[in-house]
PyMOL Python script that loads the backbone (N, CA, C, O; Angstrom):
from pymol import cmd

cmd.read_pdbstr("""\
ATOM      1  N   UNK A   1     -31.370 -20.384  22.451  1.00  0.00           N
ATOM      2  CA  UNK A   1     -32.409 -19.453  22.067  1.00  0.00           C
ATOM      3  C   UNK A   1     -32.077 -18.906  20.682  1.00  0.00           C
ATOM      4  O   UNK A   1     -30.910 -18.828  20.297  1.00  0.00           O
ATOM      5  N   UNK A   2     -33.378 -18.433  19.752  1.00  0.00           N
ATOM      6  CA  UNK A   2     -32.931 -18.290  18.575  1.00  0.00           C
ATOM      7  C   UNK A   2     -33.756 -16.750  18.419  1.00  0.00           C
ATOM      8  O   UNK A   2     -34.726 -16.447  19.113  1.00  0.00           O
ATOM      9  N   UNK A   3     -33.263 -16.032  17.559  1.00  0.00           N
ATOM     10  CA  UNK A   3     -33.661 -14.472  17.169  1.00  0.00           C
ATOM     11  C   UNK A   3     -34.053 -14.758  15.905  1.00  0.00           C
ATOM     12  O   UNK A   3     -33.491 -15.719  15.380  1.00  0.00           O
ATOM     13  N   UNK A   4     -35.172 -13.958  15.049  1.00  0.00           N
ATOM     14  CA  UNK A   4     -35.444 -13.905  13.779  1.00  0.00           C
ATOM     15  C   UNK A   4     -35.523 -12.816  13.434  1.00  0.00           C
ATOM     16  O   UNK A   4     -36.275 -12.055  14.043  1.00  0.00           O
ATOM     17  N   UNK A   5     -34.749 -12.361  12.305  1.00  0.00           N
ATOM     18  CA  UNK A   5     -34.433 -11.525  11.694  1.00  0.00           C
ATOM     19  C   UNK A   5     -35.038 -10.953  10.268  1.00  0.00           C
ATOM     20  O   UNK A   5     -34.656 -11.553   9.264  1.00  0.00           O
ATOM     21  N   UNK A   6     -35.874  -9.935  10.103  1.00  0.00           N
ATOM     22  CA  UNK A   6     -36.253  -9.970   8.512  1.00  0.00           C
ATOM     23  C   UNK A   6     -36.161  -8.587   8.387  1.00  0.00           C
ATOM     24  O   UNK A   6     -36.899  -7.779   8.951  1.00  0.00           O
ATOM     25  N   UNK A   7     -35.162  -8.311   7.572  1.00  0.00           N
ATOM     26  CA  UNK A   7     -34.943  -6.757   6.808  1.00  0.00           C
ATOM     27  C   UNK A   7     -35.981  -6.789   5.511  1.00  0.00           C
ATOM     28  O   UNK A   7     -35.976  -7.787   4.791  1.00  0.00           O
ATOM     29  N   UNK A   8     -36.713  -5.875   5.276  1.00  0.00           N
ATOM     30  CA  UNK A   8     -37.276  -5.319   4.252  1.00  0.00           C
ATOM     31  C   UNK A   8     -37.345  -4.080   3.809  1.00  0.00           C
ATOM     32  O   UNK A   8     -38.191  -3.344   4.318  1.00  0.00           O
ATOM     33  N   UNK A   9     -36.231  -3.431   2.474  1.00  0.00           N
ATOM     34  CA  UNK A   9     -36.251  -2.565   2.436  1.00  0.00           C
ATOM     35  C   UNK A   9     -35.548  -1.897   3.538  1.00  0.00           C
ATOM     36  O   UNK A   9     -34.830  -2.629   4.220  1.00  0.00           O
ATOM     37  N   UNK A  10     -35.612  -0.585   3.867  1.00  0.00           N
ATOM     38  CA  UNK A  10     -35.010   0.306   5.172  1.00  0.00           C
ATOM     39  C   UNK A  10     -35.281  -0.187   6.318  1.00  0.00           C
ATOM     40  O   UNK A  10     -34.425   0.097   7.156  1.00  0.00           O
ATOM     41  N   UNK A  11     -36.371  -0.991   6.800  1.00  0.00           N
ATOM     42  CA  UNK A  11     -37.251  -1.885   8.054  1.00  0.00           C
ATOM     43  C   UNK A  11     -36.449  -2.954   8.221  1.00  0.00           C
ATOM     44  O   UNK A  11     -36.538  -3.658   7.215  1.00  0.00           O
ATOM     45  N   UNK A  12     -35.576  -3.491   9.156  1.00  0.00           N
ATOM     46  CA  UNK A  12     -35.283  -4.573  10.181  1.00  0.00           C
ATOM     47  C   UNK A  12     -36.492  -4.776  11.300  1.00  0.00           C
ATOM     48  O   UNK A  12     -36.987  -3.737  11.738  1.00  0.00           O
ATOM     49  N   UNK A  13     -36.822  -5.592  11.618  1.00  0.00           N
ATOM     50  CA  UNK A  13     -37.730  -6.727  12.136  1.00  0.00           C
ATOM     51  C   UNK A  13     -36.968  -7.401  13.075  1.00  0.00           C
ATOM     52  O   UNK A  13     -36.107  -8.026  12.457  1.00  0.00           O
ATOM     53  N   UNK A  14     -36.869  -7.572  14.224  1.00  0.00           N
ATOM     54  CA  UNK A  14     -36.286  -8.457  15.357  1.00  0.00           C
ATOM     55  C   UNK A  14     -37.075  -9.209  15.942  1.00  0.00           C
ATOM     56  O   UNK A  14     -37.652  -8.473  16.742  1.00  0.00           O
ATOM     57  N   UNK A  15     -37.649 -10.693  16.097  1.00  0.00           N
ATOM     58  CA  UNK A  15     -38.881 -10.956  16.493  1.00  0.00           C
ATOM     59  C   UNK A  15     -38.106 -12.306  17.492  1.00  0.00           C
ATOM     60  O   UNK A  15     -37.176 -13.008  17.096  1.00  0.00           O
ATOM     61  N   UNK A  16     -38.756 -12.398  18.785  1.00  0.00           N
ATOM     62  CA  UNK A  16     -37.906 -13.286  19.355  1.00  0.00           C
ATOM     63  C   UNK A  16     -38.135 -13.481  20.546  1.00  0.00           C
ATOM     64  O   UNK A  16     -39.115 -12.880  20.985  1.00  0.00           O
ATOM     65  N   UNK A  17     -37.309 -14.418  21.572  1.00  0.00           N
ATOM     66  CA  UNK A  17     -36.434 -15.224  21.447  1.00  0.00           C
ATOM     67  C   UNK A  17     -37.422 -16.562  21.317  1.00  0.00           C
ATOM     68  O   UNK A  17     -38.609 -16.477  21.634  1.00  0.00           O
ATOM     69  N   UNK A  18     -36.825 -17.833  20.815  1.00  0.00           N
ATOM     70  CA  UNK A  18     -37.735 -18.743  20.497  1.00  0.00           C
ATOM     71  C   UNK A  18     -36.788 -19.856  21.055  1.00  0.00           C
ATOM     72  O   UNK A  18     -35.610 -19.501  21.025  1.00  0.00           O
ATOM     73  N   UNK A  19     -36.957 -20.873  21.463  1.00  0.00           N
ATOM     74  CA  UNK A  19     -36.843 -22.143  21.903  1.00  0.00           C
ATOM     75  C   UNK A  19     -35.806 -23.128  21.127  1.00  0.00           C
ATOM     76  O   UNK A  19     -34.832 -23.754  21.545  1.00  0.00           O
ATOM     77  N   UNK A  20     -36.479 -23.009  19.642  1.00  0.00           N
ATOM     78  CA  UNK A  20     -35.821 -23.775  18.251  1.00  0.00           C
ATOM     79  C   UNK A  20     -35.687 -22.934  17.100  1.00  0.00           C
ATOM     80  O   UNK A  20     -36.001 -21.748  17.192  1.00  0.00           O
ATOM     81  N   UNK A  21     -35.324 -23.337  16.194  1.00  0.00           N
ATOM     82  CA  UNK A  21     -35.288 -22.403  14.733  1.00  0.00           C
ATOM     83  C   UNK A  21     -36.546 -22.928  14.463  1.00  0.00           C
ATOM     84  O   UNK A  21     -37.343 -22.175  13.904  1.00  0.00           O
ATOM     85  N   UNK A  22     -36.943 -24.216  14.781  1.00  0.00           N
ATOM     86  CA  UNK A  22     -38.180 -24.871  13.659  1.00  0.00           C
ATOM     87  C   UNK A  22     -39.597 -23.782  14.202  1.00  0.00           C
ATOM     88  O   UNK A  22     -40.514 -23.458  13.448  1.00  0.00           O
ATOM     89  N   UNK A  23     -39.477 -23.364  15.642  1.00  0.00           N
ATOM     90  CA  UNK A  23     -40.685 -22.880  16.181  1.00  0.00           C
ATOM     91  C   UNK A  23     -40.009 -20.935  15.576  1.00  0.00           C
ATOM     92  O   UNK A  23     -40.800 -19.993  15.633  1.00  0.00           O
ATOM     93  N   UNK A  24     -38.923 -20.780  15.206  1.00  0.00           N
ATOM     94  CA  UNK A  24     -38.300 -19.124  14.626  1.00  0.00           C
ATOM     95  C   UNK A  24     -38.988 -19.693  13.067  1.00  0.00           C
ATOM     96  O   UNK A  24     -40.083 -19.130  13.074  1.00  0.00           O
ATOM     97  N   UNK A  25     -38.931 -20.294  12.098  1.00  0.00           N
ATOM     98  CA  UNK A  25     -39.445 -20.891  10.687  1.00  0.00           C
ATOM     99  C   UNK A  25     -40.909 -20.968  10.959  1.00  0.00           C
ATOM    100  O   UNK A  25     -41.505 -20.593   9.949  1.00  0.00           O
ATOM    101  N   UNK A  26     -41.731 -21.302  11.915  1.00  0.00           N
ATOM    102  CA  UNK A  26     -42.928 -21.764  11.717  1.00  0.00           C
ATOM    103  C   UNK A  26     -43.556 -20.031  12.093  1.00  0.00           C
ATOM    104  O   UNK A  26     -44.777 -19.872  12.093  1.00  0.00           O
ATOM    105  N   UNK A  27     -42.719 -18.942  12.367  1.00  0.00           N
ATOM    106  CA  UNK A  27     -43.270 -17.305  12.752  1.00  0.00           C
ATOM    107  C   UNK A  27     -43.343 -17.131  11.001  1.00  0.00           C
ATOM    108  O   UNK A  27     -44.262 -16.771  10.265  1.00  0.00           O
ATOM    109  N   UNK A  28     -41.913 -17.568  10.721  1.00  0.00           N
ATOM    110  CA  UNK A  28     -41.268 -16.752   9.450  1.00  0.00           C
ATOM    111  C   UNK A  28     -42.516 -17.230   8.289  1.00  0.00           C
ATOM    112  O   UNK A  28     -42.822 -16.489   7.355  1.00  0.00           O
ATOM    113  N   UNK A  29     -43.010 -18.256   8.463  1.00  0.00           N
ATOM    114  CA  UNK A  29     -44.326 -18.268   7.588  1.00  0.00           C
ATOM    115  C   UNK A  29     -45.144 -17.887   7.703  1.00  0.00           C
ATOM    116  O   UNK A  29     -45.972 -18.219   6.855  1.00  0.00           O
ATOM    117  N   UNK A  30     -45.563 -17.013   8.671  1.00  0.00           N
ATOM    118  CA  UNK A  30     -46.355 -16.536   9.199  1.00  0.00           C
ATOM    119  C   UNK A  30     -46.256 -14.741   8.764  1.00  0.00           C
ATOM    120  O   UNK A  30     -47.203 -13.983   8.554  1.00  0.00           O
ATOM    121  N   UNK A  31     -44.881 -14.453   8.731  1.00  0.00           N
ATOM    122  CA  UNK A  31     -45.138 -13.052   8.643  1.00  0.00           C
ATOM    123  C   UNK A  31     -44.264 -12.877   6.955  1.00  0.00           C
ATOM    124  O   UNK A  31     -43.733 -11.886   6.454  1.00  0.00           O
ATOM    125  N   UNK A  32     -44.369 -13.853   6.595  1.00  0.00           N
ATOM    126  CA  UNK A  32     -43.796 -13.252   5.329  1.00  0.00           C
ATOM    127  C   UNK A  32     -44.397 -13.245   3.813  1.00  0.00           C
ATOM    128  O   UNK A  32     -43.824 -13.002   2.751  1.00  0.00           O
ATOM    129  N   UNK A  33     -45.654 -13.570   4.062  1.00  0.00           N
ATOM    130  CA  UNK A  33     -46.739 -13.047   3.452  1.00  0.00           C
ATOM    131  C   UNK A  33     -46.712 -11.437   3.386  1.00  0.00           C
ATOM    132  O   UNK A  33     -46.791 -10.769   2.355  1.00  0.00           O
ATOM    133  N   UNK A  34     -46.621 -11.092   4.328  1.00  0.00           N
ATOM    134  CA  UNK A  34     -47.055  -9.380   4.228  1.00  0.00           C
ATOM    135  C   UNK A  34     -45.829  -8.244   4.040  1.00  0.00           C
ATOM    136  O   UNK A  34     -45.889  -7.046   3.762  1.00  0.00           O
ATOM    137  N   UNK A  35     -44.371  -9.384   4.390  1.00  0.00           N
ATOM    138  CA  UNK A  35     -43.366  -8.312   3.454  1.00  0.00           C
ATOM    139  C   UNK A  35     -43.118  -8.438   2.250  1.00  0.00           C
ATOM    140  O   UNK A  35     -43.634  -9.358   1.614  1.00  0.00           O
ATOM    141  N   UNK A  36     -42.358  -7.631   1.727  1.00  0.00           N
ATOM    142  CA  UNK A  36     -41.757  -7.102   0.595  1.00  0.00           C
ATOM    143  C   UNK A  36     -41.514  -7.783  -0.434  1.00  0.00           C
ATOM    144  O   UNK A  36     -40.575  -8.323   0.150  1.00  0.00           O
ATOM    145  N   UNK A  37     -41.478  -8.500  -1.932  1.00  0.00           N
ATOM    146  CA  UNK A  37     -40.979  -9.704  -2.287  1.00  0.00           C
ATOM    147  C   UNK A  37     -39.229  -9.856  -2.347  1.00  0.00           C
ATOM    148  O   UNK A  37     -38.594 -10.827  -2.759  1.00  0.00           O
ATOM    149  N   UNK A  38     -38.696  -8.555  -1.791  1.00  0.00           N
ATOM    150  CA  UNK A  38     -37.139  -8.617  -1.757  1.00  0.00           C
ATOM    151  C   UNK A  38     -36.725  -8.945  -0.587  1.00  0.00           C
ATOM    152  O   UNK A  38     -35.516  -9.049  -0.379  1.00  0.00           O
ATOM    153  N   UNK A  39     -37.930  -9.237   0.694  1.00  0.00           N
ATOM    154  CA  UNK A  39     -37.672  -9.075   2.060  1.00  0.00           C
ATOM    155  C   UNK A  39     -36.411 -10.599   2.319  1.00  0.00           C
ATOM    156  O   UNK A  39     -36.473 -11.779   1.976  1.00  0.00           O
ATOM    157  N   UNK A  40     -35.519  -9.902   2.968  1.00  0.00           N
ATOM    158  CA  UNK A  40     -34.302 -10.828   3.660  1.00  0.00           C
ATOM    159  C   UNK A  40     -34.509 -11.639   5.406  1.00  0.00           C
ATOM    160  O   UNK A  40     -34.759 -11.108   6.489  1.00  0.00           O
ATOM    161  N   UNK A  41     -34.343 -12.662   5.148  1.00  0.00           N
ATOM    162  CA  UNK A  41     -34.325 -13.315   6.857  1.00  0.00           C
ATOM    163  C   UNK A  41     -33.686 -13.995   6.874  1.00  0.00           C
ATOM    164  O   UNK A  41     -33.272 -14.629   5.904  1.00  0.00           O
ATOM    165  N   UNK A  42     -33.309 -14.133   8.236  1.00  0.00           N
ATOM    166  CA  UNK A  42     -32.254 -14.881   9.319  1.00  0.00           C
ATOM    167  C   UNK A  42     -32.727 -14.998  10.207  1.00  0.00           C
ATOM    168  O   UNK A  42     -33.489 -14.194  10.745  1.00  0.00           O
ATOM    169  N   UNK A  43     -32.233 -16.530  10.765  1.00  0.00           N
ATOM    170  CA  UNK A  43     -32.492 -16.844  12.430  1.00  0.00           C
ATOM    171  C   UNK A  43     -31.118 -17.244  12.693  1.00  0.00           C
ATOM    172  O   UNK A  43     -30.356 -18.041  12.147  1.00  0.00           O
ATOM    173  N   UNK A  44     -31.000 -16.257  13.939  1.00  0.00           N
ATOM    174  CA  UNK A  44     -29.579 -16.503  14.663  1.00  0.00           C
ATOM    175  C   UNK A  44     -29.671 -16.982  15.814  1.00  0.00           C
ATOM    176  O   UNK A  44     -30.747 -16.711  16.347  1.00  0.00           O
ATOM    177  N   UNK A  45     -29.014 -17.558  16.392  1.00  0.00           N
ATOM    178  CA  UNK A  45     -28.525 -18.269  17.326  1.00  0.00           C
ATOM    179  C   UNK A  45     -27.838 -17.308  18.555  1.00  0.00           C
ATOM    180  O   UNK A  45     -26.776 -16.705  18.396  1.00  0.00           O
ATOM    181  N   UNK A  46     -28.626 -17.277  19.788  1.00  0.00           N
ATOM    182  CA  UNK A  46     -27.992 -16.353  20.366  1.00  0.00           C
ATOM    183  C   UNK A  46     -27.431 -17.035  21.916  1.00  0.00           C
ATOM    184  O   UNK A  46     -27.908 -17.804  22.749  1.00  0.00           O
ATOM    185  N   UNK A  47     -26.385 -16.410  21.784  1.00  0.00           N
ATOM    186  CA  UNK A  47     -25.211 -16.794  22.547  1.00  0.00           C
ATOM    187  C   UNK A  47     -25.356 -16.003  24.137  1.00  0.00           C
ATOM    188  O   UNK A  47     -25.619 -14.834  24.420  1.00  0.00           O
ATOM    189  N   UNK A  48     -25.009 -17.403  25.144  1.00  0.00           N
ATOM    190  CA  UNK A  48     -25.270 -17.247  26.729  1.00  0.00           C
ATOM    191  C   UNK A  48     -24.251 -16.099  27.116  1.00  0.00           C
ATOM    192  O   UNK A  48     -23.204 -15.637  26.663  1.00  0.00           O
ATOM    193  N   UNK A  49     -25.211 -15.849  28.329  1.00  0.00           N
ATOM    194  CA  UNK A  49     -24.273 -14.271  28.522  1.00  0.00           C
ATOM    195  C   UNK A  49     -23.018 -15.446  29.697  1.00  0.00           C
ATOM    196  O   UNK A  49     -22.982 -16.533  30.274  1.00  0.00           O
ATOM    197  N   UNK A  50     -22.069 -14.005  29.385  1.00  0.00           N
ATOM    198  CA  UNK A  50     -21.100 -14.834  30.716  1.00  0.00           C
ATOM    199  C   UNK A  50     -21.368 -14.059  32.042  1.00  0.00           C
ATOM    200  O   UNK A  50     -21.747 -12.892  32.146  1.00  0.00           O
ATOM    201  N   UNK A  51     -21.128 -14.838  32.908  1.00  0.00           N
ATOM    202  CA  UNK A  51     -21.588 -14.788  34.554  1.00  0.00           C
ATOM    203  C   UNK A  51     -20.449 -13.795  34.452  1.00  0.00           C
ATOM    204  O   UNK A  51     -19.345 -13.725  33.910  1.00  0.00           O
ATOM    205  N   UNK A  52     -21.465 -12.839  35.458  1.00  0.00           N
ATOM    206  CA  UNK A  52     -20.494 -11.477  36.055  1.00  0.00           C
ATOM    207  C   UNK A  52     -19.431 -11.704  36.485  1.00  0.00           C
ATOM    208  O   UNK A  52     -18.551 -10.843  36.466  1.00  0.00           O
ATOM    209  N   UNK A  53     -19.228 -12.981  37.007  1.00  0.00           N
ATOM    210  CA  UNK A  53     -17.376 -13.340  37.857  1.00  0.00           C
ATOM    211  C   UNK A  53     -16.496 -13.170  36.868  1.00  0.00           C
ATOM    212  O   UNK A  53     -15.426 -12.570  36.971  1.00  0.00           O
ATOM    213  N   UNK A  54     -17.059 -13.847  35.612  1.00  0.00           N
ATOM    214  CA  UNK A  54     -16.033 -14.109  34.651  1.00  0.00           C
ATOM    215  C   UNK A  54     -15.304 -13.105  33.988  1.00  0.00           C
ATOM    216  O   UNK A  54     -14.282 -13.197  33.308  1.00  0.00           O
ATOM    217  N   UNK A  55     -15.894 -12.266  34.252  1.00  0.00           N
ATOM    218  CA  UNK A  55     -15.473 -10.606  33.523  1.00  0.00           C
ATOM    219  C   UNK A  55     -15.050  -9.781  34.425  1.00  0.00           C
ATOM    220  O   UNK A  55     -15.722  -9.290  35.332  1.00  0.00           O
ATOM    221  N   UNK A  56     -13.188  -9.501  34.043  1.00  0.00           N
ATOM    222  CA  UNK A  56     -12.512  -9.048  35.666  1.00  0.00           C
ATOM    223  C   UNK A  56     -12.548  -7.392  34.937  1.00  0.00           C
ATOM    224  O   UNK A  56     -12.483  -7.121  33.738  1.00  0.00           O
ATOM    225  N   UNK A  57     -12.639  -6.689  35.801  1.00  0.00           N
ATOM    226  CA  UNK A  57     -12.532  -5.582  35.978  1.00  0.00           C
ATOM    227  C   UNK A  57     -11.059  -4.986  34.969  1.00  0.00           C
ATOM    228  O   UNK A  57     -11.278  -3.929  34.377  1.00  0.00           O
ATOM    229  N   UNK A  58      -9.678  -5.588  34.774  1.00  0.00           N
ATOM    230  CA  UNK A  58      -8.682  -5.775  34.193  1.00  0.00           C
ATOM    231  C   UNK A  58      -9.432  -5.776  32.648  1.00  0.00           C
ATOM    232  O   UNK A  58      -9.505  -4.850  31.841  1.00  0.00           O
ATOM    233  N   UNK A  59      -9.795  -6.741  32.583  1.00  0.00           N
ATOM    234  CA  UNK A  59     -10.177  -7.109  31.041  1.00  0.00           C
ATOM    235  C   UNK A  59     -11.156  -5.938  30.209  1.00  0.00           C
ATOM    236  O   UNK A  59     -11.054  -5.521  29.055  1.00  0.00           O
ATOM    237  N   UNK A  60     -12.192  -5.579  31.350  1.00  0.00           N
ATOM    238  CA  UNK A  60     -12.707  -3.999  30.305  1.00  0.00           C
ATOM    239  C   UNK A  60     -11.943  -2.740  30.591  1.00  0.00           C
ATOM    240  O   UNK A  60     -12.529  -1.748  30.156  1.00  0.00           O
ATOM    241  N   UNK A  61     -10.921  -2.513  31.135  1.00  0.00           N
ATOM    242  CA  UNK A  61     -10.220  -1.207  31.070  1.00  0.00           C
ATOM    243  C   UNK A  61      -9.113  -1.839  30.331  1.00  0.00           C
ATOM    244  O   UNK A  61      -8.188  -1.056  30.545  1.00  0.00           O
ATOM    245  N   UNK A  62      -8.572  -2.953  29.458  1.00  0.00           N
ATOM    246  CA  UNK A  62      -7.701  -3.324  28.798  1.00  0.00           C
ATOM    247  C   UNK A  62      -8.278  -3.078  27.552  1.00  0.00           C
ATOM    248  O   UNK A  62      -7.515  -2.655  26.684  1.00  0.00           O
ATOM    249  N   UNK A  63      -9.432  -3.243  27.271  1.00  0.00           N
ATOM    250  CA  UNK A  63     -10.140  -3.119  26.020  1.00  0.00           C
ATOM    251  C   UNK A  63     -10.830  -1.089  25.739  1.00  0.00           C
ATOM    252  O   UNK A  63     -11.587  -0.664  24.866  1.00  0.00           O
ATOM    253  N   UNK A  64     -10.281  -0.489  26.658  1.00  0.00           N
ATOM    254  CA  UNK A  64     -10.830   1.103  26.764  1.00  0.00           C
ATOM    255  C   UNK A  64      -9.194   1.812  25.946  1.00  0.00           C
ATOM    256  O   UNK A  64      -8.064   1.758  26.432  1.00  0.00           O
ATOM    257  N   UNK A  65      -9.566   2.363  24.753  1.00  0.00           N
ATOM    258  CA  UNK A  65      -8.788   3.095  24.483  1.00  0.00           C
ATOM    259  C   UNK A  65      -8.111   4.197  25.813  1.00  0.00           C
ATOM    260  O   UNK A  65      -8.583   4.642  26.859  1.00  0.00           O
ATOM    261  N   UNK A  66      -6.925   4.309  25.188  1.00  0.00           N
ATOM    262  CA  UNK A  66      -5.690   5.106  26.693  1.00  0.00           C
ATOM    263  C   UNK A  66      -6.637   6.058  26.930  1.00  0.00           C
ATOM    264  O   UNK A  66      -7.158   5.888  28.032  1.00  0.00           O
ATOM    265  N   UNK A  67      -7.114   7.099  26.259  1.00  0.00           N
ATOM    266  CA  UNK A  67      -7.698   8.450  26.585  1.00  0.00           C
ATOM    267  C   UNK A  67      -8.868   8.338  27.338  1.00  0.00           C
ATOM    268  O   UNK A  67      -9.273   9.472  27.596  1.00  0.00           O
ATOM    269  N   UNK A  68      -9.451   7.639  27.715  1.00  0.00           N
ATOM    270  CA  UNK A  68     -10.893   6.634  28.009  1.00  0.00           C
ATOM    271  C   UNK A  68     -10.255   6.359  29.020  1.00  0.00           C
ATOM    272  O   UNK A  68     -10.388   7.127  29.973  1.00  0.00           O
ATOM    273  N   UNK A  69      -9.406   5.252  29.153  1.00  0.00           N
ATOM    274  CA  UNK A  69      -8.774   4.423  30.557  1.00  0.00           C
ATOM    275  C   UNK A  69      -8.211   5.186  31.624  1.00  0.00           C
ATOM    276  O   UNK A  69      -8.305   4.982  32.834  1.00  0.00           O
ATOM    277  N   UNK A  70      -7.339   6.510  30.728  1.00  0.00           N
ATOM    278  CA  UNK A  70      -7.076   7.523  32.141  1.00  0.00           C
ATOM    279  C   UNK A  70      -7.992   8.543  32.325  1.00  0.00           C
ATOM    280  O   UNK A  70      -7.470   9.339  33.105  1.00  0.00           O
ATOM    281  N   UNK A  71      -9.336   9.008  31.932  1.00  0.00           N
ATOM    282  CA  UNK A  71     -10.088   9.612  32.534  1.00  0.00           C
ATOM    283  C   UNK A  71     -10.790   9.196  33.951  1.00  0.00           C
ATOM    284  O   UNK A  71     -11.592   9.958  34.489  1.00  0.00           O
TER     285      UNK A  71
END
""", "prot")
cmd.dss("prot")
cmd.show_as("cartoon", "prot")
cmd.util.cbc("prot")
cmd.orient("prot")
């Protein structure tokens, strides 16, 4: 799955999720007529979540600062 990204100015734009980049490129012509002529884009590539098993209970209180972990 792919995310498209277009900052213009103070405005980020998140428009998404899409199938391919070619079908994220065929939006981006579509909406970039009407931004900014400085307007910035990206299509990113977004990454599979991991299955709840995979993430032990150990591993996010290893990553919790001490003051955090013993509350």
């Amino acid at each position: 799955m792919y995310l498209l990204t277009i900052r213009d100015g103070l405005q980020t734009r998140h428009i998404g999720p899409y199938r391919t980049p070619q079908e994220a490129a065929a939006q981006l012509d579509q909406l970039l007529p009407g931004s900014g002529d400085r307007a910035h884009w990206q299509i990113h590539e977004l990454e599979a979540p991991l299955p709840v098993a995979a993430v032990s209970v150990n591993a996010v209180t290893a990553s919790r600062p001490a003051s955090v972990a013993a509350a």
